[in-house]
Gaussian input, Z-matrix of N, CA and C with variables (Angstrom, degrees):
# hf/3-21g

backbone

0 1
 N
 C     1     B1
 C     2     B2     1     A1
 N     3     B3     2     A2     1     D1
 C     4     B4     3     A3     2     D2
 C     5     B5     4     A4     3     D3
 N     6     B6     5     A5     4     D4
 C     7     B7     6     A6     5     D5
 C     8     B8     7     A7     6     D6
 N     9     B9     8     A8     7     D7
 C    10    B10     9     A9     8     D8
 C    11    B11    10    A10     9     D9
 N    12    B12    11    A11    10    D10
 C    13    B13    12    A12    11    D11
 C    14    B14    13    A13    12    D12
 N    15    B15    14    A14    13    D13
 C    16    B16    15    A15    14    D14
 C    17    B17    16    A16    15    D15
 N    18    B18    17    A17    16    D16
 C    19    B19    18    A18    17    D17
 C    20    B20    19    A19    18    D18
 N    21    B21    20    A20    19    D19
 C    22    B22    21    A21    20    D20
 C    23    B23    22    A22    21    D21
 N    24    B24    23    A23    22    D22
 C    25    B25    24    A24    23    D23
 C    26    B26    25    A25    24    D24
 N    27    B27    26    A26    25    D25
 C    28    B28    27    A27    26    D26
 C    29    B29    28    A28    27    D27
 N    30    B30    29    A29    28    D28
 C    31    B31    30    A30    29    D29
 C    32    B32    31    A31    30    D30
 N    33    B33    32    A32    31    D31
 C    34    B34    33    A33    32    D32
 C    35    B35    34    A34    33    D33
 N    36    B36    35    A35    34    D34
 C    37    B37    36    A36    35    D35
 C    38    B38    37    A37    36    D36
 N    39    B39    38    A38    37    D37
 C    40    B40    39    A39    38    D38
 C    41    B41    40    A40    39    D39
 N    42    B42    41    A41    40    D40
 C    43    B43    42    A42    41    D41
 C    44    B44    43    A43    42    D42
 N    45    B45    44    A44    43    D43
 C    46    B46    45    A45    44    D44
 C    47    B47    46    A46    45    D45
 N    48    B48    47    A47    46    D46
 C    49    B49    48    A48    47    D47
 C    50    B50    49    A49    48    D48
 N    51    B51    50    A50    49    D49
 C    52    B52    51    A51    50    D50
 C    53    B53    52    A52    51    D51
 N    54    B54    53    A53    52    D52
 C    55    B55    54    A54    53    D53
 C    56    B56    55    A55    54    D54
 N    57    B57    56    A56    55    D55
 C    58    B58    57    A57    56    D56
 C    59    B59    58    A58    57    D57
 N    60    B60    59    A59    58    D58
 C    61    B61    60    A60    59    D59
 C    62    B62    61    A61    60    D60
 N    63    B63    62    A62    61    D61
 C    64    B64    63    A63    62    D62
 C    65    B65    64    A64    63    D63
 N    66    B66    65    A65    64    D64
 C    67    B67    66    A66    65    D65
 C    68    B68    67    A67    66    D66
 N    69    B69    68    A68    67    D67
 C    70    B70    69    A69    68    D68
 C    71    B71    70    A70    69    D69
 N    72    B72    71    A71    70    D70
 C    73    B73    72    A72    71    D71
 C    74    B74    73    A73    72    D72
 N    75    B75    74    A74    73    D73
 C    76    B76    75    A75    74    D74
 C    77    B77    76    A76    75    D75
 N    78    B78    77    A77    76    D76
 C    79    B79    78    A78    77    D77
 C    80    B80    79    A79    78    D78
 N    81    B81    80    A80    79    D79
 C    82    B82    81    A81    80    D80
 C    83    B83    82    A82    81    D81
 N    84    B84    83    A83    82    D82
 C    85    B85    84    A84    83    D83
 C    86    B86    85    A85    84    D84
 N    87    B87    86    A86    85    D85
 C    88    B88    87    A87    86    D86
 C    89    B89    88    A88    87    D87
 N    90    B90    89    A89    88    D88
 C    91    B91    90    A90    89    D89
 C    92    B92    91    A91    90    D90
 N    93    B93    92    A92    91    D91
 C    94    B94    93    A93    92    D92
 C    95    B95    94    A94    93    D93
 N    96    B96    95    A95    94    D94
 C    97    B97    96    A96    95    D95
 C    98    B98    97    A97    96    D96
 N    99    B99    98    A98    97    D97
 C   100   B100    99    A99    98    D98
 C   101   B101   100   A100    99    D99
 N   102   B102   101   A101   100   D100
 C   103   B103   102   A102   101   D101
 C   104   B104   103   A103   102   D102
 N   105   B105   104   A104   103   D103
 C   106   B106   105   A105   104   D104
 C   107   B107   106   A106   105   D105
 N   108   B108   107   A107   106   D106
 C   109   B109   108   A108   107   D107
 C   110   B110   109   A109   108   D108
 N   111   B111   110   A110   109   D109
 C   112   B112   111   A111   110   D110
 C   113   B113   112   A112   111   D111
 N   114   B114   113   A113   112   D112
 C   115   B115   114   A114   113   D113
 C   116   B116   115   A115   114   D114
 N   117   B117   116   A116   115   D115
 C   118   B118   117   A117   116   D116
 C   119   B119   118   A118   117   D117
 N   120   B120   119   A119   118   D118
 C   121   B121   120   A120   119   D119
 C   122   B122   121   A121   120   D120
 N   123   B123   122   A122   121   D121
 C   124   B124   123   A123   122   D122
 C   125   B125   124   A124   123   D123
 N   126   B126   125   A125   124   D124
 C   127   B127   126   A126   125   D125
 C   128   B128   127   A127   126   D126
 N   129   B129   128   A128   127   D127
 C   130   B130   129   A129   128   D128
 C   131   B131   130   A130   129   D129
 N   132   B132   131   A131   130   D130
 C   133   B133   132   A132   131   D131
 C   134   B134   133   A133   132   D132
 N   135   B135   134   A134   133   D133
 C   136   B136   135   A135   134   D134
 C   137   B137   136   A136   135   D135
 N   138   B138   137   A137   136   D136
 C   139   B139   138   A138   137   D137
 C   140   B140   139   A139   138   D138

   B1=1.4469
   B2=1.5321
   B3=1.3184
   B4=1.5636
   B5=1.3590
   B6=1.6104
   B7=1.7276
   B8=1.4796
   B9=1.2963
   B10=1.5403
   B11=1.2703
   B12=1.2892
   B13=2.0546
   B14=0.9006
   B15=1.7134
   B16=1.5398
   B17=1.8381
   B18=1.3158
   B19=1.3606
   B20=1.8520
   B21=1.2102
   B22=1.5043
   B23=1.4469
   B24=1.2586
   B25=1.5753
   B26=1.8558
   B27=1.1282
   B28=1.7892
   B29=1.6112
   B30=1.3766
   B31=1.7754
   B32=1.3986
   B33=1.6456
   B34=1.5861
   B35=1.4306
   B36=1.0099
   B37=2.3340
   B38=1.9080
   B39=1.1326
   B40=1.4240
   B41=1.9308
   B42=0.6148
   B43=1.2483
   B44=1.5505
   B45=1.0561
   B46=1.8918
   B47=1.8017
   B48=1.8593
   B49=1.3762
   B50=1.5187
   B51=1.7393
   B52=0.9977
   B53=1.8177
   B54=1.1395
   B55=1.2692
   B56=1.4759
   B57=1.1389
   B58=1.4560
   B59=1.3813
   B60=1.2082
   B61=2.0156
   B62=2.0302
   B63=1.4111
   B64=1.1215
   B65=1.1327
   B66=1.1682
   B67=1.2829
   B68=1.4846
   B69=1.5656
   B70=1.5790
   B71=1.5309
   B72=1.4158
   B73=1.2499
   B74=1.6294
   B75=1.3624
   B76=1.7846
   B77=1.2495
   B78=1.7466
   B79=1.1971
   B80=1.2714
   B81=1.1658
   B82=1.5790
   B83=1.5372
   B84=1.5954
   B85=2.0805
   B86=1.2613
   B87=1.6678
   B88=1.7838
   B89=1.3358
   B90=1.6400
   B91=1.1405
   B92=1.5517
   B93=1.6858
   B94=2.0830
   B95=1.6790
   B96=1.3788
   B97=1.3828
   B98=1.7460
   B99=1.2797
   B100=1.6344
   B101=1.5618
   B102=1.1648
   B103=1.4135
   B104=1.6703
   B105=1.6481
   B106=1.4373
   B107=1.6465
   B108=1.4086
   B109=1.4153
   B110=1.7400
   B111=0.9556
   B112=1.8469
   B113=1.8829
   B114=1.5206
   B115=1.7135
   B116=1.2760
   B117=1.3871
   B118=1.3228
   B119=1.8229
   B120=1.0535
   B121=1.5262
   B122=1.6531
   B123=1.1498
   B124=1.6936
   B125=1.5976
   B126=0.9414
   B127=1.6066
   B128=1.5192
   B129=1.2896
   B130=1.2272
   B131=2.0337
   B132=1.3805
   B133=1.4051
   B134=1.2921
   B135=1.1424
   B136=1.7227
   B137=1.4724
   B138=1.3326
   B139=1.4951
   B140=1.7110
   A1=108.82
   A2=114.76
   A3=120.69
   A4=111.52
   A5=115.28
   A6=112.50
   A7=117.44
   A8=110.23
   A9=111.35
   A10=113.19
   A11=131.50
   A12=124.74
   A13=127.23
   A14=106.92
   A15=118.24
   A16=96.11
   A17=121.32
   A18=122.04
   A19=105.64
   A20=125.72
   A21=120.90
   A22=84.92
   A23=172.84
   A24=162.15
   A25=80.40
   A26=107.09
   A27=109.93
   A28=78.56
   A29=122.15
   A30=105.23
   A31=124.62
   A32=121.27
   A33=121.08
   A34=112.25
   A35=94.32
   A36=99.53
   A37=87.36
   A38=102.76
   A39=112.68
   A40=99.61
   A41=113.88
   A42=123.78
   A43=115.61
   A44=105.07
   A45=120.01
   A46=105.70
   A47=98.60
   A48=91.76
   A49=125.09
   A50=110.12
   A51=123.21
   A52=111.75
   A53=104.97
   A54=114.39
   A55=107.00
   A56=132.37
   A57=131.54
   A58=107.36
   A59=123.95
   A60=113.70
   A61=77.04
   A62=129.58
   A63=122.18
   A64=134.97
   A65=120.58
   A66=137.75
   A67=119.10
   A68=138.45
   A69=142.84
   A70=87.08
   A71=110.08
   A72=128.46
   A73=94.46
   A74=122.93
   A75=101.05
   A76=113.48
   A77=124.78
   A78=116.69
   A79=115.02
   A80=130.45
   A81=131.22
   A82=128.34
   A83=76.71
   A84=71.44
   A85=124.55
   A86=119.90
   A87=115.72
   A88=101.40
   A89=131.04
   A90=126.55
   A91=114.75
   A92=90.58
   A93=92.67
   A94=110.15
   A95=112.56
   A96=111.74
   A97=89.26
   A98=118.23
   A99=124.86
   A100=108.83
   A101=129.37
   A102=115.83
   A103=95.67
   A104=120.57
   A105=103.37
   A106=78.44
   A107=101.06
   A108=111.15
   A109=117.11
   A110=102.00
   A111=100.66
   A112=119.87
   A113=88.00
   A114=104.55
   A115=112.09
   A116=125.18
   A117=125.74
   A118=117.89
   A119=98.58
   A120=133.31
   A121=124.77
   A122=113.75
   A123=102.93
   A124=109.29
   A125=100.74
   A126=110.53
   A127=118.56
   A128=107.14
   A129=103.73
   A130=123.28
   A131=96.47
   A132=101.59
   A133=105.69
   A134=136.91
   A135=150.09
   A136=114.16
   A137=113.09
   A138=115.97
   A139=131.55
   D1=142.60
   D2=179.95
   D3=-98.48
   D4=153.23
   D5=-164.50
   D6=-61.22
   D7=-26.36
   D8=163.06
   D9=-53.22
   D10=-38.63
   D11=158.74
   D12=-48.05
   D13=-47.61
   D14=-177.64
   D15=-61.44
   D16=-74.48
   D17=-158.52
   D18=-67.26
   D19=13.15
   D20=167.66
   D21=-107.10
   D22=-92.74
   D23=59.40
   D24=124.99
   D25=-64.54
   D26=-156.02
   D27=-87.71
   D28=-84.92
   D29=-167.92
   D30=-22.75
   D31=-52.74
   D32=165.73
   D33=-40.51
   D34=-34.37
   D35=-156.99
   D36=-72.26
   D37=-53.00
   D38=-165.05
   D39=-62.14
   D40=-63.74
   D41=175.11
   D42=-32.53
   D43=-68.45
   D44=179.17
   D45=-50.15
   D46=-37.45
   D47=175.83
   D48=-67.02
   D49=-40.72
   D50=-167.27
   D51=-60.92
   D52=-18.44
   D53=-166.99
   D54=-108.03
   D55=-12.07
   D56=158.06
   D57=-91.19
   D58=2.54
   D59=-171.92
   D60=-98.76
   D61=-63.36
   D62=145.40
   D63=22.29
   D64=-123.48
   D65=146.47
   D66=-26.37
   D67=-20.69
   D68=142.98
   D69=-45.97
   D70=-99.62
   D71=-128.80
   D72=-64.99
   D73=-14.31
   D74=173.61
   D75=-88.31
   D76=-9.13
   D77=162.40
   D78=-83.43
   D79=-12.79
   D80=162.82
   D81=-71.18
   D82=-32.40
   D83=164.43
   D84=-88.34
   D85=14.43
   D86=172.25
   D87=-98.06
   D88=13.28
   D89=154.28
   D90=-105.80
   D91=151.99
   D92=159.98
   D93=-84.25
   D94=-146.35
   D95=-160.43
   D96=-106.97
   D97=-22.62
   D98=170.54
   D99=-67.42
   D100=-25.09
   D101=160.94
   D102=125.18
   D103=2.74
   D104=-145.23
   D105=-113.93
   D106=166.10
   D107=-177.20
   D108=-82.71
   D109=136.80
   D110=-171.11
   D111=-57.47
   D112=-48.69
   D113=-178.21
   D114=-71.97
   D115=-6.72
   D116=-178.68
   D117=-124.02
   D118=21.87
   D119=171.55
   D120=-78.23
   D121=92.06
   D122=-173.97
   D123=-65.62
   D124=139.04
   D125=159.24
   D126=-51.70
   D127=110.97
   D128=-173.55
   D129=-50.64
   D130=-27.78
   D131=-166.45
   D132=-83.97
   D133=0.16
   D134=160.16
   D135=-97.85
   D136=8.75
   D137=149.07
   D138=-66.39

């Protein structure tokens, strides 16, 4: 294989990662640290 394989081989790898650390962490931020979902959270002061 020629280094142009190797370095498309590592860009893919890198890539797939970059986009699942991504895609983790924006589904982690529609929670708080209690487990409950943010957007589906009443406002407490309209209780």
């Amino acid at each position: 294989m020629s280094f142009g394989d190797y370095v498309y081989i590592v860009a893919t790898l890198l890539f797939a990662y970059m986009t699942f650390v991504i895609v983790r962490n924006n589904f982690l931020s529609k929670f708080d640290e209690e487990g409950n979902r943010k957007d589906l959270k009443e406002d407490e002061e309209n209780s």
